[in-house]
VEXDO-331833 format. One record per residue (C-alpha): residue number from 1; residue in three letters; chain; x, y, z negated. Coordinates in steps of 0.2 Angstrom, whole numbers, plus 5000, padded with zeros to 4 digits. Layout:
# residues N
NUM / ALA / A / X / Y / Z
...
***
This chain:
# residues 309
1 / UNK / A / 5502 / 5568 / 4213
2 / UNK / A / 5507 / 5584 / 4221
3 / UNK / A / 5491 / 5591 / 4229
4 / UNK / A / 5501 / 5595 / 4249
5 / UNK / A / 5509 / 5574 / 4247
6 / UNK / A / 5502 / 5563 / 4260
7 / UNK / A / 5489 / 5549 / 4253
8 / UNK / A / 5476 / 5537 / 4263
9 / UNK / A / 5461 / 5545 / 4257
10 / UNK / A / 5443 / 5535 / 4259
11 / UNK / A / 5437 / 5542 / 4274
12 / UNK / A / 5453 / 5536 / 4282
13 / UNK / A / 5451 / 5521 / 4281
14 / UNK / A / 5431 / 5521 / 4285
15 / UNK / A / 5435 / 5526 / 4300
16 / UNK / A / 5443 / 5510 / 4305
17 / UNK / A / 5428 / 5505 / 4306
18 / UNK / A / 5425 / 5512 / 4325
19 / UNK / A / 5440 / 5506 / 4329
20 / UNK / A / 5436 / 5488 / 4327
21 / UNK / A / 5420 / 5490 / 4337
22 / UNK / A / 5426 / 5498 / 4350
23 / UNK / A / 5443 / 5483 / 4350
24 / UNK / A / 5432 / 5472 / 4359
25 / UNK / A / 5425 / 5482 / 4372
26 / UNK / A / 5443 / 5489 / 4376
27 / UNK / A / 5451 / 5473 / 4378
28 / UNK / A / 5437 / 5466 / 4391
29 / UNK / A / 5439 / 5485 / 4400
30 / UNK / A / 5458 / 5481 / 4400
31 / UNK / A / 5455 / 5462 / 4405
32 / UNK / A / 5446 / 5469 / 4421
33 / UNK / A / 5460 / 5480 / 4426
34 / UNK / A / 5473 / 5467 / 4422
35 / UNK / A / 5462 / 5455 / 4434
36 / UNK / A / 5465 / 5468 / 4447
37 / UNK / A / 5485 / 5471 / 4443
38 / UNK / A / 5489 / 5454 / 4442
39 / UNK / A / 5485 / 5452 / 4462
40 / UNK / A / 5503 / 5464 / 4463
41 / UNK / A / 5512 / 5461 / 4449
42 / UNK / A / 5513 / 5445 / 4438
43 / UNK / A / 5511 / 5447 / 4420
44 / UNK / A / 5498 / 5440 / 4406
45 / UNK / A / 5484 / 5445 / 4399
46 / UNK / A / 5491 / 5448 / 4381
47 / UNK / A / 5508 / 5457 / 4388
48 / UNK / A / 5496 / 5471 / 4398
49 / UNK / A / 5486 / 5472 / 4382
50 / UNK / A / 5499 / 5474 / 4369
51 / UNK / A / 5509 / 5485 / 4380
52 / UNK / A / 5493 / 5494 / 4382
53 / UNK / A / 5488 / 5497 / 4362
54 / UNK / A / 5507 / 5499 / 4360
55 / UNK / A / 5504 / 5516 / 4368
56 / UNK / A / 5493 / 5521 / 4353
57 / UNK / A / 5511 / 5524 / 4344
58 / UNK / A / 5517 / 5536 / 4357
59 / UNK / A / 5503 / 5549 / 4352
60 / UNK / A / 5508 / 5552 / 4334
61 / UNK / A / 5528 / 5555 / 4340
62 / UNK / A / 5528 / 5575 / 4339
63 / UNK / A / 5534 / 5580 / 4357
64 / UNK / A / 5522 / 5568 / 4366
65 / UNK / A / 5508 / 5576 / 4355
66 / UNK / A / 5514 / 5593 / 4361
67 / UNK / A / 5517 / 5587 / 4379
68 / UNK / A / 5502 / 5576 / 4383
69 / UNK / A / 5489 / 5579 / 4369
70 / UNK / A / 5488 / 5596 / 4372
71 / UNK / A / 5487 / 5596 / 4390
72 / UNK / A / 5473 / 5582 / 4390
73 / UNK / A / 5463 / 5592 / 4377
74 / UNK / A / 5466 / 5607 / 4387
75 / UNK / A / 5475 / 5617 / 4374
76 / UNK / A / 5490 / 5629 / 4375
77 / UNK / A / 5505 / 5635 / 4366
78 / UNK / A / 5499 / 5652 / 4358
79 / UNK / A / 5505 / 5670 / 4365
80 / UNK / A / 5516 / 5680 / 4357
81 / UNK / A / 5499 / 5690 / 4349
82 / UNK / A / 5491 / 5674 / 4343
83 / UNK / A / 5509 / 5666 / 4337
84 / UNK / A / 5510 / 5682 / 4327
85 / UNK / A / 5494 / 5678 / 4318
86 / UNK / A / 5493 / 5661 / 4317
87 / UNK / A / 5512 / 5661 / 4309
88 / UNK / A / 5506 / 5672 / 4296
89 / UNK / A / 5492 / 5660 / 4290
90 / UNK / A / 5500 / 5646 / 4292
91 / UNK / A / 5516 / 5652 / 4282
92 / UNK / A / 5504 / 5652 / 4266
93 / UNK / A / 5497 / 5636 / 4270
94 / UNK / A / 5511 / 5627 / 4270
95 / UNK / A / 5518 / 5637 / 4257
96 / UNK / A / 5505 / 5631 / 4244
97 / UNK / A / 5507 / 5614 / 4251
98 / UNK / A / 5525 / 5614 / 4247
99 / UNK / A / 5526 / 5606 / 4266
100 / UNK / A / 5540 / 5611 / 4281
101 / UNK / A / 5535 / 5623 / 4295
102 / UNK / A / 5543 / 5611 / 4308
103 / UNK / A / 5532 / 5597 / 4303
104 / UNK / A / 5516 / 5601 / 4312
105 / UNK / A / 5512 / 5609 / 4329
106 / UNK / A / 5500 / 5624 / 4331
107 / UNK / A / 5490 / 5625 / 4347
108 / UNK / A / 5476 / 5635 / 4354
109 / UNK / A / 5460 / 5629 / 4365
110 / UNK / A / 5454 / 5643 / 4378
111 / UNK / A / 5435 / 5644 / 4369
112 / UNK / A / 5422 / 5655 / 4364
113 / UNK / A / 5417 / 5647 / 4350
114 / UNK / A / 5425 / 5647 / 4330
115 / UNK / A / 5430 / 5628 / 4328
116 / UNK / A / 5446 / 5619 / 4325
117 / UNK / A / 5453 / 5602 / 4323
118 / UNK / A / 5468 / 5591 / 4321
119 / UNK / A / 5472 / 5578 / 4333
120 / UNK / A / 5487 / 5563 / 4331
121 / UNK / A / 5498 / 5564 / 4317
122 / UNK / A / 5505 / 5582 / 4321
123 / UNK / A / 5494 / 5592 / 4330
124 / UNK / A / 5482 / 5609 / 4324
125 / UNK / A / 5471 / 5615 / 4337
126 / UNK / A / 5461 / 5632 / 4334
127 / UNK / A / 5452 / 5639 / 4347
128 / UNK / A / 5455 / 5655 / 4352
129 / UNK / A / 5441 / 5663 / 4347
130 / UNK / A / 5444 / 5659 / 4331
131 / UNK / A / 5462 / 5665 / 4333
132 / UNK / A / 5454 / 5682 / 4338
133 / UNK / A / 5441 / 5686 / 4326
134 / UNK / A / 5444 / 5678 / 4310
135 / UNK / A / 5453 / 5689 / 4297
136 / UNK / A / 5469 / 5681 / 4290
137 / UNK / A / 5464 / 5674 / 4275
138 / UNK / A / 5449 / 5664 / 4284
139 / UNK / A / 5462 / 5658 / 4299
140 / UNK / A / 5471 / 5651 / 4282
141 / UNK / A / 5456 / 5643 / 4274
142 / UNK / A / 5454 / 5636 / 4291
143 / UNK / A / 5470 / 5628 / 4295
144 / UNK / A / 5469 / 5622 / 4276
145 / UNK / A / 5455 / 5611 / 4281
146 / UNK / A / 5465 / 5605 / 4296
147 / UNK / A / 5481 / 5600 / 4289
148 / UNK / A / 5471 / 5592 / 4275
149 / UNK / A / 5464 / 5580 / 4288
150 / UNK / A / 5482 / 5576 / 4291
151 / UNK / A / 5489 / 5576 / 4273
152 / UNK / A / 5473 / 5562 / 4271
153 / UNK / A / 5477 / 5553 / 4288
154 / UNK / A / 5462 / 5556 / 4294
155 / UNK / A / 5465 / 5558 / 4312
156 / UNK / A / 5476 / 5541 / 4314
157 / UNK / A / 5460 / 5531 / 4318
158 / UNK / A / 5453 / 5544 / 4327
159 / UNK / A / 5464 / 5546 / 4340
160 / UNK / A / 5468 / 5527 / 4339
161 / UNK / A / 5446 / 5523 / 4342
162 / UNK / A / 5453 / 5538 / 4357
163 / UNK / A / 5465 / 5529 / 4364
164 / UNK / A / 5454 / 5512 / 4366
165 / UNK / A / 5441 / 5522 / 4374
166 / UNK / A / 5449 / 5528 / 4390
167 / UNK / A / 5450 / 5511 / 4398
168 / UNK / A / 5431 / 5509 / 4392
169 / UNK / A / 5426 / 5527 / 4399
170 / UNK / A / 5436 / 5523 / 4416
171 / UNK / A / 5429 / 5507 / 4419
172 / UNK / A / 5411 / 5515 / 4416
173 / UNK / A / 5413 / 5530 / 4429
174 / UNK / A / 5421 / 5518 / 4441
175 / UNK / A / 5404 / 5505 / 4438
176 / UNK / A / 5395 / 5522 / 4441
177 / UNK / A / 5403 / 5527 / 4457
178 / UNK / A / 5401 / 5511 / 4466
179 / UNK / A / 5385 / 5510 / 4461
180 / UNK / A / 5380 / 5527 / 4470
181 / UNK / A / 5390 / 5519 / 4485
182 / UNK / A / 5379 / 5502 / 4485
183 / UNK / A / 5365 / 5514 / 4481
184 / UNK / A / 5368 / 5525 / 4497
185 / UNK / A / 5374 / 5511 / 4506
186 / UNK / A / 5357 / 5503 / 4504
187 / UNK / A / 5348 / 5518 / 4509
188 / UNK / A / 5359 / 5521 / 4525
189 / UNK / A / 5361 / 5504 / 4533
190 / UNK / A / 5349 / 5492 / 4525
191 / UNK / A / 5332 / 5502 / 4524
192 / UNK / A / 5327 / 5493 / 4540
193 / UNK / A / 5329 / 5475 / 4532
194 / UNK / A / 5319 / 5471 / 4515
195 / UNK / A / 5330 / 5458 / 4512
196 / UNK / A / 5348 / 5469 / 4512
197 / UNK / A / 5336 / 5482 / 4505
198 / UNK / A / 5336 / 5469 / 4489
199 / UNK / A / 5351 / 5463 / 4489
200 / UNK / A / 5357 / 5482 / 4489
201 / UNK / A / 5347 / 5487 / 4475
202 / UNK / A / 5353 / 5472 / 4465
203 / UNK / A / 5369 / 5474 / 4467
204 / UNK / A / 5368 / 5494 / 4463
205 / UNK / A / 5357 / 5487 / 4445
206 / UNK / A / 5369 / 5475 / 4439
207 / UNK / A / 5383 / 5486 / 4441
208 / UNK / A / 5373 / 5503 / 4431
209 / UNK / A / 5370 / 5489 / 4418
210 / UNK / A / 5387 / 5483 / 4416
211 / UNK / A / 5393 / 5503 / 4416
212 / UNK / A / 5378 / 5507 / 4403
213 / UNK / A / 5383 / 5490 / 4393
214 / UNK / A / 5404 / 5497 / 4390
215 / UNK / A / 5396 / 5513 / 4388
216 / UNK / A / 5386 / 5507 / 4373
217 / UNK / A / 5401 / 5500 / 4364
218 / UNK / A / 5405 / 5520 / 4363
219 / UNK / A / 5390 / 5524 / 4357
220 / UNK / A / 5389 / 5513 / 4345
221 / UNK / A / 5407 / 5517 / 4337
222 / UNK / A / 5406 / 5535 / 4340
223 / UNK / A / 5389 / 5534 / 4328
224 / UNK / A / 5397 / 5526 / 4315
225 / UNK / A / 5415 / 5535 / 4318
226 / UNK / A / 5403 / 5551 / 4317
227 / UNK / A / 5398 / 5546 / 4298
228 / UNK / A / 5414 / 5545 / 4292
229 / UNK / A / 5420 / 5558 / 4300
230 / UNK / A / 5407 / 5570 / 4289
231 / UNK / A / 5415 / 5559 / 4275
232 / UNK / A / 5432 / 5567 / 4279
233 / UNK / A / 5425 / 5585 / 4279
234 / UNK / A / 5419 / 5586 / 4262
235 / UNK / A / 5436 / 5576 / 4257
236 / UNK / A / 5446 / 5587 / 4266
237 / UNK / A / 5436 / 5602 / 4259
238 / UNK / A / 5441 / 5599 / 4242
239 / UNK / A / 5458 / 5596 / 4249
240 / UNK / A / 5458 / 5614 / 4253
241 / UNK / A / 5451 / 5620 / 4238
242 / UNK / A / 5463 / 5611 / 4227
243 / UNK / A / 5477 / 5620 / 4239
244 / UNK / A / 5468 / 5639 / 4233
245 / UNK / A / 5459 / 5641 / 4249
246 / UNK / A / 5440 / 5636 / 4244
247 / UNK / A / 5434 / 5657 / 4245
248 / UNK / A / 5444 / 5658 / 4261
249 / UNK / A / 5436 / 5639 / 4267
250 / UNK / A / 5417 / 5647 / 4261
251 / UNK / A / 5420 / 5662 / 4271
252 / UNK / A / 5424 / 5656 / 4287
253 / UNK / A / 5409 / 5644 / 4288
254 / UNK / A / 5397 / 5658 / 4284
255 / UNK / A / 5404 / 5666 / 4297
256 / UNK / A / 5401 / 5653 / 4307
257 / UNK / A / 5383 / 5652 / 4300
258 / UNK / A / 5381 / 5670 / 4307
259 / UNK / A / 5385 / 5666 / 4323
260 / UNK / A / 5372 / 5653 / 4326
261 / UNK / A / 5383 / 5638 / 4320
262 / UNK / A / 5385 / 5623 / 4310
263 / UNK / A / 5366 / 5620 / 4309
264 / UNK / A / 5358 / 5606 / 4300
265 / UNK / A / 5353 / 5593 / 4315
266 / UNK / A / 5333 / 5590 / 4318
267 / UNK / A / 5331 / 5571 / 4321
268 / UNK / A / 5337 / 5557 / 4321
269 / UNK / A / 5348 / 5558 / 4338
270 / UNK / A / 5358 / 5576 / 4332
271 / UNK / A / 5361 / 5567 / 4316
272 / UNK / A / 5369 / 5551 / 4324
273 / UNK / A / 5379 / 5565 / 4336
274 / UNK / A / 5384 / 5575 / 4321
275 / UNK / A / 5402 / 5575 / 4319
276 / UNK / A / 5401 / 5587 / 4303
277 / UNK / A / 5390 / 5590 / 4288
278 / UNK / A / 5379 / 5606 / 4288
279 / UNK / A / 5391 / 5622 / 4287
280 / UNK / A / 5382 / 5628 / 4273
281 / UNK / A / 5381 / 5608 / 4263
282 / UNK / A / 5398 / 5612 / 4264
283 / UNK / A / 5398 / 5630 / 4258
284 / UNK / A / 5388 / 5624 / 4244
285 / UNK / A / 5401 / 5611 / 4238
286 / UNK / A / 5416 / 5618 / 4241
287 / UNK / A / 5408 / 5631 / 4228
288 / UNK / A / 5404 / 5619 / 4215
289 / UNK / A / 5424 / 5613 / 4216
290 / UNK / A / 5428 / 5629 / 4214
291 / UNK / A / 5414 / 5633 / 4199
292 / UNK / A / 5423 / 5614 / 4193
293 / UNK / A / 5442 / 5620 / 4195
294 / UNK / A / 5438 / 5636 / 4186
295 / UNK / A / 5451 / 5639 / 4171
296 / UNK / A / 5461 / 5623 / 4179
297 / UNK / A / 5470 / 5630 / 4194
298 / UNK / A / 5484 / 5617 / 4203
299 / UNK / A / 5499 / 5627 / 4203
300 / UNK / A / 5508 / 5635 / 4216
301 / UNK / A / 5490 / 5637 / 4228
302 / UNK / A / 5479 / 5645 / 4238
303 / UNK / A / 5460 / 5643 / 4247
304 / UNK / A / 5457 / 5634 / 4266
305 / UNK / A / 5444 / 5624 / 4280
306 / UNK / A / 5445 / 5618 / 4297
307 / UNK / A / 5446 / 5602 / 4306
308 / UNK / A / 5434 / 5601 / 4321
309 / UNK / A / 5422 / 5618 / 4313
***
């Protein structure tokens, strides 16, 4: 198989995994708003729902992506400079990868800070910074990684975990909100009575437990997404390097490196909140596939990284 075809890779489907935790908690976030809905308008439980995850579907269509993906991750189309520069590495990219240009969608996030990422089933966001200051052949090892994530589906269960999310996180600030109005409430007009004092008090603790008990649901997924989201990585690493981009892949995480980044985590809780190996794990891989692939190049390639640096 053609190194730039499309292929469910492991770490794509590991990372349904979050996706079924976080089902549950979604659909009883959901239920709580359909509860609400249903005083105005009549419809079931499963029709909210399945018009709900139905949605998912919208954000892998291209111009939603462009539209709405963009503008809620608070990214931009690139200016003419950056569009000049990112065209350039990304022509060699998809050269190698023997891919169309009109497939995919470059966009840049305002940042100080060298990462990138794909998102949806389209989407390459590079930060600007990154657009800026990395030489070309870097910007190519980076957007090599990206579109490897895409090429190995990674990102479909990623923004589909996402997706499920909102209603949770919504529900969670609103449980947060009213507690802080039962809270001041209580302080306000009760302070004078114990027993509204009390009530006041329970009331503002159930509802920070119910928020903290959705929230934990996130947590919980975004642990275990986290762990095979390093997986996809290192996979999408050697997707790069198969492409020809590994030098260009090696250089822009030592660059990285240098500029205070990509550290290994210290504990317990950085590790669990990891969403990528150590920079230099990597480095030291990507180099071993390279010392592996030596006097067997792929034809037609070149060397790349990115996805979420």
């Amino acid at each position: 198989m053609h190194v730039g075809g499309r292929r469910v890779e492991s770490s794509a489907v590991a990372a349904l995994v979050p996706v079924l935790i976080v089902l549950p908690v979604s659909l009883v976030a959901l239920a709580v708003f359909w509860f609400v809905i249903r005083l105005a308008w009549h419809v079931s439980f499963t029709w909210f729902a399945v018009g709900y995850l139905a949605g998912a579907v919208l954000l892998f269509v291209r111009p939603i992506q462009t539209v709405l993906l963009t503008r809620l991750l608070g990214a931009r189309p690139p200016s003419r400079e950056e569009r000049v520069r990112l065209d350039t590495a990304w022509r060699s990219v998809l050269q190698a990868a023997r891919l169309p240009r009109h497939r995919y969608v470059l966009a840049v996030l305002p940042a100080d800070e060298l990462n990138a990422f794909a998102c949806g089933g389209h989407l390459v966001i590079v930060t600007s910074l990154a657009v800026e200051t990395l030489p070309r052949d870097e910007l190519a090892g980076v957007l090599a990684h990206e579109l490897s994530h895409h090429l190995g589906f990674h990102t479909v269960a990623l923004t589909v975990a996402q997706w499920l999310s909102v209603p949770v996180l919504l529900l969670a600030r609103i449980g947060f909100f009213l507690q802080n109005v039962a809270a001041a409430a209580t302080h306000s007009y009760a302070s004078h009575s114990a027993s509204l004092t009390a009530i006041g008090r329970l009331v503002s603790a159930v509802l920070t437990t119910i928020s903290w008990l959705f929230l934990s649901g996130l947590l919980v997924a975004n642990a275990v997404g986290n762990v095979a989201g390093r997986g996809a990585e290192f996979q999408a690493d050697q997707r790069a390097v198969l492409l020809g981009f590994g030098p260009q892949l090696s250089n822009a995480l030592r660059r990285v490196v240098a500029m205070g980044g990509g550290e290994r985590p210290r504990g317990l809780r950085e590790h669990l909140a990891a969403t990528h190996p150590p920079a230099l794990t990597r480095v030291a891989k990507i180099e071993a596939l390279r010392h592996v692939q030596t006097g067997r190049p792929f034809g037609g390639q070149v060397d790349g990284r990115g996805a979420r640096s």
